[in-house]
C-alpha positions as CSV (number, residue, x, y, z in Angstrom):
1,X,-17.7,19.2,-19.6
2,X,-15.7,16.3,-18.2
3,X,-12.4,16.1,-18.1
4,X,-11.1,12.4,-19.8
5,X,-8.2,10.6,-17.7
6,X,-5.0,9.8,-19.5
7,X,-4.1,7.2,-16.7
8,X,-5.1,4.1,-18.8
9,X,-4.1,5.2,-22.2
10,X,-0.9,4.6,-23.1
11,X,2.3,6.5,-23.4
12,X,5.4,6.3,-25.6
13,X,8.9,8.1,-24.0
14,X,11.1,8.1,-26.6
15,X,11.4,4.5,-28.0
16,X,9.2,2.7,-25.1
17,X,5.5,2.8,-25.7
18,X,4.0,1.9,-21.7
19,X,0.4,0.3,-22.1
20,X,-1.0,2.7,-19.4
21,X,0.3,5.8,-17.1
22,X,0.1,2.8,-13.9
23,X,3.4,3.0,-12.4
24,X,4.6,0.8,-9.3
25,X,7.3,2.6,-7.5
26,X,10.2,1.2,-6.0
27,X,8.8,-0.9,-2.6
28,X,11.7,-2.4,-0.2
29,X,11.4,-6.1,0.6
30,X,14.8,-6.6,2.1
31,X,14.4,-10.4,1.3
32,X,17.7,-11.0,-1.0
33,X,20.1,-13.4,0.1
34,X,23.2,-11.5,-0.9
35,X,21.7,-9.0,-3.3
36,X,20.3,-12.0,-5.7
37,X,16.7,-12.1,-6.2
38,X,14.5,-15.0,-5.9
39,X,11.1,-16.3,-6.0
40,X,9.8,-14.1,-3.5
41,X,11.0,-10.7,-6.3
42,X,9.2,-12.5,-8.7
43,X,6.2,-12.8,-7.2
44,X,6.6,-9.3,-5.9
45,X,6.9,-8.0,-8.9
46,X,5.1,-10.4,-10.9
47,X,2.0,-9.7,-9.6
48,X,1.9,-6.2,-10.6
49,X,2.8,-6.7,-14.1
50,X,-0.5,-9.8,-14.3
51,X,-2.5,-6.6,-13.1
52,X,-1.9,-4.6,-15.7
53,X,0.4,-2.0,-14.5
54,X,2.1,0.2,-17.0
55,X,5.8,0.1,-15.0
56,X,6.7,-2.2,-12.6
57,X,10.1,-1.1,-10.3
58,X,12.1,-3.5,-8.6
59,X,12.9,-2.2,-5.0
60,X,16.3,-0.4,-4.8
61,X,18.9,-2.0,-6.2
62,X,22.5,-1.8,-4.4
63,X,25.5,-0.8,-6.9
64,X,28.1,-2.1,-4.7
65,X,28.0,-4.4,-1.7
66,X,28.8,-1.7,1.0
67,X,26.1,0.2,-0.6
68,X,23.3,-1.8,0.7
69,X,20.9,-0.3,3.2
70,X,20.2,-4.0,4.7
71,X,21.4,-7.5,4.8
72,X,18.2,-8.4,2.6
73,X,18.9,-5.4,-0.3
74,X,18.7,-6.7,-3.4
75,X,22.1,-6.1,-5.9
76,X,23.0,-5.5,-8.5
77,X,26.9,-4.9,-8.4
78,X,27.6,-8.4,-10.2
79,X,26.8,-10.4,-13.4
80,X,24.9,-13.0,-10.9
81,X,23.2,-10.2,-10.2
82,X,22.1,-9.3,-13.3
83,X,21.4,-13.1,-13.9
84,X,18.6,-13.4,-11.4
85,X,16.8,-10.4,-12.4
86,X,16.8,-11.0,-16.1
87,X,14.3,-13.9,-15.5
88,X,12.0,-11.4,-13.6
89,X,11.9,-8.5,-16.3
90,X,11.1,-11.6,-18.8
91,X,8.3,-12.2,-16.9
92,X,7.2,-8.8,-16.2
93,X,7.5,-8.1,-20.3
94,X,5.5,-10.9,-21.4
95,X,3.1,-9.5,-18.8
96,X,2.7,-6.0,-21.3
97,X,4.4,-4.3,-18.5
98,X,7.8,-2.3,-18.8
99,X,10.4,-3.1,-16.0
100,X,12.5,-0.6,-14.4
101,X,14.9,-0.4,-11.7
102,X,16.2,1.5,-8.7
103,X,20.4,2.1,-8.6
104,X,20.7,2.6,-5.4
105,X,23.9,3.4,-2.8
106,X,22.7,4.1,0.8
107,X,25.5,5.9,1.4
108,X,25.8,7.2,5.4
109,X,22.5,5.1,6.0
110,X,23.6,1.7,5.1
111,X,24.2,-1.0,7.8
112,X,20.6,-0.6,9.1
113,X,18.4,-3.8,10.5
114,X,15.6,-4.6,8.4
115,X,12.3,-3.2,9.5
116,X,11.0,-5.8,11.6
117,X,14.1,-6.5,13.2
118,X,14.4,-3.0,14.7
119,X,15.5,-0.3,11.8
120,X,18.0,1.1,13.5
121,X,21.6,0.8,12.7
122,X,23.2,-3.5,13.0
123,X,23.7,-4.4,16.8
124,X,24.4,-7.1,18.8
125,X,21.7,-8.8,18.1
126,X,21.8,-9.0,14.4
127,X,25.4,-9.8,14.9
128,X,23.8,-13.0,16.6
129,X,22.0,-13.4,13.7
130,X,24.7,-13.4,11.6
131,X,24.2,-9.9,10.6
132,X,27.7,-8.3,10.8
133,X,28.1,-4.4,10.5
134,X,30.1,-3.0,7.8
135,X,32.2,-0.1,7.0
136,X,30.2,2.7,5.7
137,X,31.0,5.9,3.6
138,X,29.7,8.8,3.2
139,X,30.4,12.1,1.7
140,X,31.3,13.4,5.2
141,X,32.4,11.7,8.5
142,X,28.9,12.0,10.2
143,X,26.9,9.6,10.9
144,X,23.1,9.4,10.6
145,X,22.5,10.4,14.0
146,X,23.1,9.2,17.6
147,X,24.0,5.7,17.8
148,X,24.5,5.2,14.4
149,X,27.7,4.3,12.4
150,X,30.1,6.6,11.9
151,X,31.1,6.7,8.2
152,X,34.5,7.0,6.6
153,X,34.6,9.8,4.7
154,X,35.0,9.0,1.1
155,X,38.0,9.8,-0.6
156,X,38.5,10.6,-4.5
157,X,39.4,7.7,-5.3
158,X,36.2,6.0,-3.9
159,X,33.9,8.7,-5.2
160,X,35.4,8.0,-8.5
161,X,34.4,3.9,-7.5
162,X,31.2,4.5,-6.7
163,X,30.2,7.0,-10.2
164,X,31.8,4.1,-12.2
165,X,29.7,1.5,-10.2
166,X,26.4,3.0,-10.9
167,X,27.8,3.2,-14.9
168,X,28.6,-0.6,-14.7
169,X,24.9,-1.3,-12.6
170,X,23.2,0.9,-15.6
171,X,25.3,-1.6,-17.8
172,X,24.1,-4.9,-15.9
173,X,20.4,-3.5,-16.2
174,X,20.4,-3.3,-19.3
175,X,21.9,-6.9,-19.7
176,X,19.1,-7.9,-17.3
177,X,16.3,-6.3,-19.7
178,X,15.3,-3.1,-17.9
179,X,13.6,-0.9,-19.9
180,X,13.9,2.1,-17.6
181,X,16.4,2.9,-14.8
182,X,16.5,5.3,-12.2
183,X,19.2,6.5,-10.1
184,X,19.0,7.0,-6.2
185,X,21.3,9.3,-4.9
């Protein structure tokens, strides 16, 4: 006897009923000009939502500036922030889709080039580019591997920062019209 597929029937977690099981996970574009999105997320995203998918993710979403794994991460550590995006979940809700998003701090892996410029850790050359390094932090001193940033270690006081960061990026999501969020630690 054959077995009937749930995939395009939908589903209802607590108070959000997805039209299907189709879920786009979180893809990377590194094309933000300082965290904010812009036409190029909404057509990203956009286009999976017109195809019917039951979820669309945004790529990972930075909670604070330092906690960005490129240049080109998108953000969501300010009300701007929150402002671009909520034109984007609009559009991926009046496609029958639910939005979600990635919180996202890179953590000991932050300051890297973006993919086609190398994806290693910022260098000279993206320092030509305008691409300046910044201070990471980590849980411990130690960096990714050889080459790599060293990280400060965090203290208390900035592991406390960074827990109430991903509260007030949960907040902003919401603001923006998320229907889910995940959290990438």
């Amino acid at each position: 006897m054959p077995v009937e597929s749930h995939l395009f029937s939908p589903l209802k977690i607590r108070d959000l009923t997805l039209e299907n099981r189709l879920v786009i996970s979180p893809m990377c574009q590194y094309s933000a000009g300082d965290g904010i999105a812009n036409d190029w997320h909404i057509v990203h995203l956009g286009k999976f939502a017109q195809g019917g998918a039951g979820v669309v993710f945004t790529e990972a979403a930075a909670v604070q500036r330092r906690g960005r794994i490129t240049h080109g991460d998108l953000g969501i550590w300010s009300d701007a922030h929150a402002q671009a995006l909520s034109g984007i979940t609009g559009f991926i809700r009046s496609m029958g889709s639910a939005s979600a998003i990635q919180l996202a701090h890179a953590g000991r892996k932050a300051a890297m080039q973006r993919p086609w410029h190398g994806n290693g850790p910022l260098d000279d050359s993206d320092r030509r580019r305008g691409e300046e390094p910044w201070q990471v932090i980590a849980p411990s001193a130690e960096p990714v591997g050889e080459g790599w940033l060293l990280p400060a270690e965090m203290t208390s006081a900035e592991i406390t920062q960074v827990v109430e960061d991903f509260a007030a990026a949960a907040r902003r999501s919401d603001q923006a019209g998320f229907d889910i969020a995940e959290v990438h630690a």
